[in-house]
C-alpha positions in Angstrom: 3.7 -16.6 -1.5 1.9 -16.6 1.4 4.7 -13.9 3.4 5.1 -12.0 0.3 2.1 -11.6 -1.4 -0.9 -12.4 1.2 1.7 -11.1 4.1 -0.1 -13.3 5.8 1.4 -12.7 9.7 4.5 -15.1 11.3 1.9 -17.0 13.6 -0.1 -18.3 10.6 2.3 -18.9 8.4 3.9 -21.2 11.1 0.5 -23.1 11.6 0.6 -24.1 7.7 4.1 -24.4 7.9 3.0 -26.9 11.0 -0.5 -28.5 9.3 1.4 -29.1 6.3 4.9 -31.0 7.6 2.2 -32.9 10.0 0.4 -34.1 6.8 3.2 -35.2 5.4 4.2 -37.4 8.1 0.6 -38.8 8.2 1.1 -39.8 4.4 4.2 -41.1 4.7 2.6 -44.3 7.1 -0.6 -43.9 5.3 1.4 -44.8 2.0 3.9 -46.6 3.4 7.1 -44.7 1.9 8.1 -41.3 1.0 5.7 -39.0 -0.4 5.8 -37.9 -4.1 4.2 -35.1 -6.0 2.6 -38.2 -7.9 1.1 -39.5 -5.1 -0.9 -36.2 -4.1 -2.7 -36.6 -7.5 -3.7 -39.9 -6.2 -5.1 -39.0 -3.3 -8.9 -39.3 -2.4 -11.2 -37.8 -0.1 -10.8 -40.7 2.1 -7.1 -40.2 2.5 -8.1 -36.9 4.0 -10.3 -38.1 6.1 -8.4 -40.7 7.6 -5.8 -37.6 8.4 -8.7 -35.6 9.8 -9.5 -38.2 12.1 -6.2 -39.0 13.0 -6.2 -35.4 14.2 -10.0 -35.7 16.2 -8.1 -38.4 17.8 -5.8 -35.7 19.3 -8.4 -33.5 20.2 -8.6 -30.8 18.2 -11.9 -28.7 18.0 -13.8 -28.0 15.1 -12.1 -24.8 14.8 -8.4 -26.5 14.6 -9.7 -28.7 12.2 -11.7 -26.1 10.2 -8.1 -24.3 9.9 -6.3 -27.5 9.2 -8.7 -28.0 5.9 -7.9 -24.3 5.2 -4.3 -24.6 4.7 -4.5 -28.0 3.2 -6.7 -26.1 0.4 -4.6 -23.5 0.3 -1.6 -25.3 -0.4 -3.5 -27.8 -3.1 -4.7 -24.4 -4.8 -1.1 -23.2 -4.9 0.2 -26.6 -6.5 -2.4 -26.8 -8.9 -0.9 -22.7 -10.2 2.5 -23.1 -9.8 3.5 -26.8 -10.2 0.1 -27.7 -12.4 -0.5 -30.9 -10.1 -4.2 -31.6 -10.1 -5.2 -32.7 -6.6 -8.9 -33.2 -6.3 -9.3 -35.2 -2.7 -10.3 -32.0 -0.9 -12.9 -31.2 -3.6 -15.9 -33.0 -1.9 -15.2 -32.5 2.4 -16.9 -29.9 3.9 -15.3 -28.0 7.1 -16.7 -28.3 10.1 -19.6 -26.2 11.5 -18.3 -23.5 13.5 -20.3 -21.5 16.5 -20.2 -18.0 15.6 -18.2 -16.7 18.6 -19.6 -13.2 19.8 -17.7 -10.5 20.8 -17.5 -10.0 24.6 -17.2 -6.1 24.9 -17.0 -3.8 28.0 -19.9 -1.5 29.1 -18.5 1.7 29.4 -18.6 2.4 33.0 -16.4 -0.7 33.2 -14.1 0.6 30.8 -14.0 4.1 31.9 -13.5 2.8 35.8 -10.7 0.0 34.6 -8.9 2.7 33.1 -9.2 4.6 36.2 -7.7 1.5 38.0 -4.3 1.4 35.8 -4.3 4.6 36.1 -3.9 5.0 40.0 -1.8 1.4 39.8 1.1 1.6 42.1 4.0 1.4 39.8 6.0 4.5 38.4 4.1 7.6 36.6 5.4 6.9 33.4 4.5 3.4 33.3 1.1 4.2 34.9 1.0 6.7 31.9 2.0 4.5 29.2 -0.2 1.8 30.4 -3.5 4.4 30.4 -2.1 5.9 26.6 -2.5 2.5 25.1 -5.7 1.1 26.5 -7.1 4.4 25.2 -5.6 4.1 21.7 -7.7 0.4 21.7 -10.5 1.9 23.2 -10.7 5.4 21.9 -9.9 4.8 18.3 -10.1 0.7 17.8 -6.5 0.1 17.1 -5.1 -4.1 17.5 -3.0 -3.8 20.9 0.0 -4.6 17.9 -0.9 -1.7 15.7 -0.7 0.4 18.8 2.5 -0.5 19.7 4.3 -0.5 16.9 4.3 3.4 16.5 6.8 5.1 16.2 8.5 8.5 16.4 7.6 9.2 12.7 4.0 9.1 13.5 4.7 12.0 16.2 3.4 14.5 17.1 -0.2 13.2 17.1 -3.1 14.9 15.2 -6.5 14.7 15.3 -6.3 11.8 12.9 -3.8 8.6 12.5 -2.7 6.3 9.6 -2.1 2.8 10.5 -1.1 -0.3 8.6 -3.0 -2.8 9.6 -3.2 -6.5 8.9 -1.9 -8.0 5.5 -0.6 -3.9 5.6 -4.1 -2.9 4.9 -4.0 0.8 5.7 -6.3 3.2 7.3 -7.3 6.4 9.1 -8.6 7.0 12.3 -9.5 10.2 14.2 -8.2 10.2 17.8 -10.2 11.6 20.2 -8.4 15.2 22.4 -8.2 12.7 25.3 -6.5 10.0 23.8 -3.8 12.5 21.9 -3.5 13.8 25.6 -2.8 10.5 27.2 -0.1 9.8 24.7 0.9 13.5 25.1 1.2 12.6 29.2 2.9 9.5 28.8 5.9 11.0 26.4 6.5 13.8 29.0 7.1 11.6 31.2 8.9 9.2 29.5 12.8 8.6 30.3 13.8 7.5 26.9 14.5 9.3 23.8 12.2 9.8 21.6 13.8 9.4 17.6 12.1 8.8 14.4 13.0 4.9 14.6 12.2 4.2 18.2 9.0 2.6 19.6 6.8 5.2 21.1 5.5 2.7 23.5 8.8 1.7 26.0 9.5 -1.6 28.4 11.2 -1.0 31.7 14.8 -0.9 29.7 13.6 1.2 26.8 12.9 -1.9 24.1 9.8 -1.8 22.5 7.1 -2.6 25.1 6.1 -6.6 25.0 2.0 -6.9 24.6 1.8 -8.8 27.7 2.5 -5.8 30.0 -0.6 -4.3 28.9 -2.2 -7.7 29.2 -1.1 -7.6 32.6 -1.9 -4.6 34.1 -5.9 -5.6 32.8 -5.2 -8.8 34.6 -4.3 -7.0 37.4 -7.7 -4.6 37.2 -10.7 -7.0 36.6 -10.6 -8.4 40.6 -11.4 -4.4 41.5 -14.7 -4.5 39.4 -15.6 -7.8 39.5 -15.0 -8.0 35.5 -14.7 -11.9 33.7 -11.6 -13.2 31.9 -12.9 -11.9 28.7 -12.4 -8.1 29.9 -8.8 -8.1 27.9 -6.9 -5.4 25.7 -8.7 -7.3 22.8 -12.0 -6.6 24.4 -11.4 -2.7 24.4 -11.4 -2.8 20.7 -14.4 -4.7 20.5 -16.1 -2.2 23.2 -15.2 1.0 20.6 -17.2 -1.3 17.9 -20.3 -2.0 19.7 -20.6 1.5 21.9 -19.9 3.4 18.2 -22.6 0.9 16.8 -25.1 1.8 19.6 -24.8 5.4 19.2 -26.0 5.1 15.5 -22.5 5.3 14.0 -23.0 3.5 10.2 -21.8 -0.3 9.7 -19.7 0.3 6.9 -17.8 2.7 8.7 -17.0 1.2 11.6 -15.5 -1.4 9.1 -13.0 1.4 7.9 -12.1 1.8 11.4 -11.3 -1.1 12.7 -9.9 -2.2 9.0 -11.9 -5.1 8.3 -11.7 -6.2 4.8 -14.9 -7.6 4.5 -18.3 -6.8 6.2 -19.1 -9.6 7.4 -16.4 -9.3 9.9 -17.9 -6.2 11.6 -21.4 -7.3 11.2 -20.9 -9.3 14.4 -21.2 -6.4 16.2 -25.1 -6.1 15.1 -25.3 -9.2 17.1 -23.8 -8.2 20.1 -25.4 -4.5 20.2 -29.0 -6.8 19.7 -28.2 -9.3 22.5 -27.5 -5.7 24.8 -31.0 -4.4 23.5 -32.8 -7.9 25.1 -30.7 -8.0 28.0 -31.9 -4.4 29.0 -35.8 -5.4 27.9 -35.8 -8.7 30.3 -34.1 -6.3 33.0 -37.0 -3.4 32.2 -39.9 -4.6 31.5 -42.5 -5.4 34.4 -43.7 -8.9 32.3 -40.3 -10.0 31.1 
């Protein structure tokens, strides 16, 4: 249910694939046998909690455990449509409090001087090229580093705007910029590998789909040049075409169609970060601050 109908992506559906068989486990010592479909109806809120802490023990941070609850209640939800087993122990817990984590974008002289970097990296033109065309396609239009390089030939030539199928295959239309159709435009020039309907757009050194951690890489390989923190990633680029649209007036709800969110909420994190920019630049301005 979860691949087919939520399409939820491979990495989640192994971490409830992973909370769930570790539950398990923990209820086979906690009950001292094999677990039953009878026993989860017995269950209590207690039960859970002993598991929970059982996992604190470990470790984990309030965000594991926050997505450990999540696919527990997912699963009990499931059980309770399909099997009609009635398990109430997760009724009553609450998850844990979570800090909202802000987005940690790039200024745009940064960006537009990192790009400058990879561009004038020492390796061969196409791969300096290739390199350049992505970081533009997460800057310049917001795409996921994985939405960008999973094009294809079909999607070729570009135009001045691109459909993308996004996460749970959410799709969605953005315009690309002249400079950013120009970079890819660059980069397939020079390109050494053929370019069919089938075939990655976006090549590794022997022509199979380039691996995200090249790009990843060659930002690594950037941030010492500007001075530029950990946080200055491919993921950050995307964030930076958020918050610089968001600065220049551009509308909330639509740069939630652009990036693809599918609720607001998930964009209006950007409000926060555009408003911590705002104080940063008072305290720096103003003679009493």
């Amino acid at each position: 249910m979860l691949a087919d109908q939520r399409r939820l992506s491979p990495h989640t559906l192994r971490a409830y694939e992973d909370t769930l068989g570790r539950f398990e486990d923990f209820l086979r010592h906690h009950l001292g046998g094999t677990v039953l479909t009878a026993h989860l109806e017995t269950l209590h809120a207690a039960d859970v909690r002993a598991y929970m802490a059982s996992r604190r023990i470990k470790g984990l941070s309030n965000a594991s455990m926050a997505r450990e609850l999540s696919a527990l209640r997912t699963f009990t939800r499931w059980a309770r449509q399909h099997l009609g087993l009635q398990i109430e122990a997760l009724a009553g817990l609450k998850s844990p409090k979570l800090a909202r984590r802000v987005p940690r974008p790039l200024a745009a002289p940064d960006a537009h001087a990192l790009l400058d970097i990879v561009a004038d990296s020492s390796r061969a033109d196409w791969m300096r090229l290739r390199d350049t065309a992505v970081l533009l396609l997460l800057w310049g239009a917001g795409l996921r580093i994985s939405e960008a390089l999973s094009l294809t030939g079909a999607d070729l030539p570009l135009g001045e705007v691109l459909r993308i199928t996004g996460k749970r295959a959410k799709l969605r239309e953005v315009p690309l910029l002249p400079l950013v159709r120009a970079a890819v435009e660059a980069y397939l020039e020079a390109c050494p590998f053929s370019m069919t309907k089938d075939e990655p757009v976006f090549r590794g050194v022997r022509g199979g789909l380039l691996d995200a951690g090249i790009i990843r890489a060659a930002m690594r390989a950037a941030r010492p040049a500007l001075g530029l923190p950990a946080s200055a990633t491919p993921h950050a680029l995307r964030h930076s075409f958020a918050t610089h649209l968001l600065a220049a007036g551009a509308d909330l709800r639509a740069i939630q169609e652009l990036l693809g969110h599918a609720s607001l909420s998930s964009t209006q994190i950007y409000t926060a970060v555009d408003a911590a920019q705002l104080l940063d630049s008072y305290r720096h301005a103003h003679p009493r601050a």
